[in-house]
C-alpha positions as CSV (number, residue, x, y, z in Angstrom):
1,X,65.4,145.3,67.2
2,X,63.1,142.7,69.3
3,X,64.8,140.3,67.1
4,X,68.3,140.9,68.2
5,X,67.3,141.3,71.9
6,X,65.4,138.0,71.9
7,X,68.8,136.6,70.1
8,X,71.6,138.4,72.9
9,X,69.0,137.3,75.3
10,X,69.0,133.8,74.0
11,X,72.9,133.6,74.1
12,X,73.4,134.9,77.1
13,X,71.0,132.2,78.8
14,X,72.6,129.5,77.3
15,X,76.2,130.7,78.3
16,X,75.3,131.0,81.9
17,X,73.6,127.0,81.8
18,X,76.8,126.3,79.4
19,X,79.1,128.0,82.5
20,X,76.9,126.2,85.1
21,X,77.0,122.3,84.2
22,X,80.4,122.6,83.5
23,X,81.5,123.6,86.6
24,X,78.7,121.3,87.9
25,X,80.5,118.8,86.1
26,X,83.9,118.9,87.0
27,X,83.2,120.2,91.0
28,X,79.5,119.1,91.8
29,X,80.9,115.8,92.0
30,X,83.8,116.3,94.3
31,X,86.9,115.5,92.0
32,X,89.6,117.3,92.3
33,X,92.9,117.1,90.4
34,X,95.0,118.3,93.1
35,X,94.3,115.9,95.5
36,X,95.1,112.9,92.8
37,X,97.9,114.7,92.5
38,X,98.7,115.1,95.9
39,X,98.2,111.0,96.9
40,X,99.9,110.4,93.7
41,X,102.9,112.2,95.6
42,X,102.1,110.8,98.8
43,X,102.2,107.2,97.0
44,X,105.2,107.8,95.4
45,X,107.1,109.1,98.4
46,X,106.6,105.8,100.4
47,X,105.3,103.1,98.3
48,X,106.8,100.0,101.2
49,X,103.9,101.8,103.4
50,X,101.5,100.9,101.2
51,X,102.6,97.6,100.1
52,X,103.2,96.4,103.8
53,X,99.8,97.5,104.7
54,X,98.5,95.4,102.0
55,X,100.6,92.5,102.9
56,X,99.1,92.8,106.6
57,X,95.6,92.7,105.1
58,X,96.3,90.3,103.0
59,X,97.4,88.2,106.5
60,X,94.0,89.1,108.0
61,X,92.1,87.8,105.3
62,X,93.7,84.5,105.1
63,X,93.4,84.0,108.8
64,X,90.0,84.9,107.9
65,X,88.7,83.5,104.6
66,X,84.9,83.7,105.4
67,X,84.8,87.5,106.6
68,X,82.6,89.2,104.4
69,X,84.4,92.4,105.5
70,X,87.6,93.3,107.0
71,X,88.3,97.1,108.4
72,X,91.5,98.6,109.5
73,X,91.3,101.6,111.1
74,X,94.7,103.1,113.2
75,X,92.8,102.0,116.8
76,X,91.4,98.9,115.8
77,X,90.4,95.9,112.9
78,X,87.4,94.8,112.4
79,X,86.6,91.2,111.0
80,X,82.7,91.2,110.0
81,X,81.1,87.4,109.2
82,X,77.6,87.8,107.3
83,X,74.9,88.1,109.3
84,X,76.9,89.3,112.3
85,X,75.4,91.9,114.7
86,X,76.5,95.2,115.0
87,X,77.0,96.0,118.4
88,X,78.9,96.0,121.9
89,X,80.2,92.2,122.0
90,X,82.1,90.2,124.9
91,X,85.8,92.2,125.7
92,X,85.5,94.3,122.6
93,X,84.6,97.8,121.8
94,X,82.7,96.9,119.1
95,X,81.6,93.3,117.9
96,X,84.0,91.8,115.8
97,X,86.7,94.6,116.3
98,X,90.1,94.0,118.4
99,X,92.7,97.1,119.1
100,X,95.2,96.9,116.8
101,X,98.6,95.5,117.9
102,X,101.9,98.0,118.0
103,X,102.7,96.6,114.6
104,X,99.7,97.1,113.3
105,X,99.6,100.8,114.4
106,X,102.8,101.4,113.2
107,X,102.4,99.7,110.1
108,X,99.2,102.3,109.2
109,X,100.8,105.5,110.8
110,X,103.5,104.7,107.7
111,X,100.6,105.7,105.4
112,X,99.7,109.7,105.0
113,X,98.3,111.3,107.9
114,X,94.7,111.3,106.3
115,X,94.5,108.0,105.6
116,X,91.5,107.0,107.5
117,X,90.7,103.0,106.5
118,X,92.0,100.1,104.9
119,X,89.5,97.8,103.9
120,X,88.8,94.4,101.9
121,X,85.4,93.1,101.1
122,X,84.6,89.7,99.9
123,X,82.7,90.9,97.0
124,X,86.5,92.5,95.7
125,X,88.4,89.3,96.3
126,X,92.3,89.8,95.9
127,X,91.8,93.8,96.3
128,X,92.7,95.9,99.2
129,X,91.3,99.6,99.3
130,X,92.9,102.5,100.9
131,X,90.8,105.4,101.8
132,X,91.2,109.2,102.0
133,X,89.9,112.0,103.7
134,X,91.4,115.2,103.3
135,X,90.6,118.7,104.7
136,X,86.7,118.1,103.2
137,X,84.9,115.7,101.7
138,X,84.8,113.6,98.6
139,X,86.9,110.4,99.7
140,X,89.3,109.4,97.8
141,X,90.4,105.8,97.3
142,X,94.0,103.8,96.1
143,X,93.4,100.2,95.1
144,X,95.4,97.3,95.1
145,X,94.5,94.6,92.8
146,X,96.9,91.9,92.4
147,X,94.6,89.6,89.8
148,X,95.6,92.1,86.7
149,X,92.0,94.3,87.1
150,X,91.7,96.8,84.3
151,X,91.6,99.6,86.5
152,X,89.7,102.0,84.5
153,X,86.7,99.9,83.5
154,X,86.4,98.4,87.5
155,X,86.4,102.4,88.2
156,X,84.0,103.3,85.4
157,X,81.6,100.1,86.9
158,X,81.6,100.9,90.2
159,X,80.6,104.6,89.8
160,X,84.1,106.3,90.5
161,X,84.5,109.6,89.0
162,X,88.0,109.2,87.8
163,X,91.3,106.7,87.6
164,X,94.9,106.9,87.6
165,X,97.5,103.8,87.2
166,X,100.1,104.6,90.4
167,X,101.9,101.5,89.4
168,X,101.0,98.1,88.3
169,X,98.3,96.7,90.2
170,X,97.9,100.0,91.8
171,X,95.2,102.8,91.0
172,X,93.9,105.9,92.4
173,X,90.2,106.5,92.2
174,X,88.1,109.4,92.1
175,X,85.2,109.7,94.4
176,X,81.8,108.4,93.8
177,X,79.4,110.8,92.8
178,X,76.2,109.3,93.8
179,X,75.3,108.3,97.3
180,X,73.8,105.3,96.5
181,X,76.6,103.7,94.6
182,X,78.8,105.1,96.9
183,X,77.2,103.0,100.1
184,X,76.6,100.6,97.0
185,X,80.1,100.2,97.2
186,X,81.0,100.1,101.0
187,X,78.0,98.5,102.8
């Protein structure tokens, strides 16, 4: 009888820790299938919004080949050199940022609403990321990567949770689990 008790015991522990880093797993790290599917849709619905976007960073960066960082929020672009300060500078809200022109505002209002940043970085040369907040954290990102990237092994090096191919030289990718790869990634 202390046998089987010890046994049922046993089993029932190990279910529960079985249940628990499973859904640990597949939620403790933020992914969630509905929301690729949902940018997947929102992709799909207006890909020209995403290309143009792309094509407008793709203009900042040329007209800035030395930036170590380019940001493009819907109020303003930021163009950050190495070594730069971070700061109030001369006539700008922030050092290095300028309010975006009317184009430029329309250009990323044409993307979802929760699109929050577009974003290049000189250690991605010839990608442009698109980033998502939705309701709650994780972000989400889409990528553009017009040198033939295999998507799934840059999203398996860089820590993302998860990929999807939109379309060529287009990929969704999961959210970064750990913090430090995450600002890894961004800083």
């Amino acid at each position: 009888m202390l046998v089987t008790l010890i046994v049922v015991a046993t089993l029932f522990a190990a279910w529960h820790v079985a249940v628990f880093l499973s859904l640990g797993a597949h939620f403790g790290s933020g992914f969630d299938a509905r929301r690729f599917d949902k940018l997947e849709t929102e992709f799909n619905r207006d890909p020209a919004a995403f290309i143009a976007a792309d094509a407008r960073m793709r203009e900042l960066v040329a007209a800035h080949p030395h930036a170590e960082r380019i940001t493009w929020t819907l109020p303003t672009i930021c163009v950050h050199q190495a070594g730069q300060p971070e700061g109030p500078g001369p006539g700008r809200t922030i050092y290095g940022c300028e309010p975006t022109n009317p184009d430029d505002r329309a250009t990323f209002a044409a993307l979802p609403p929760y699109a929050y940043l577009i974003i290049h970085q000189a250690k991605d040369p010839g990608r442009t990321f698109f980033r998502f907040y939705h309701e709650d954290p994780p972000v989400y990102t889409i990528m553009h990567a017009s040198d033939g990237t295999d998507m799934e092994a840059y999203a398996e090096d860089r820590g993302f949770r998860s990929s999807r191919a939109l379309k060529p030289g287009w990929a969704l990718l999961g959210p970064i689990p750990d913090l430090d790869r995450e600002d890894e990634q961004w800083q």
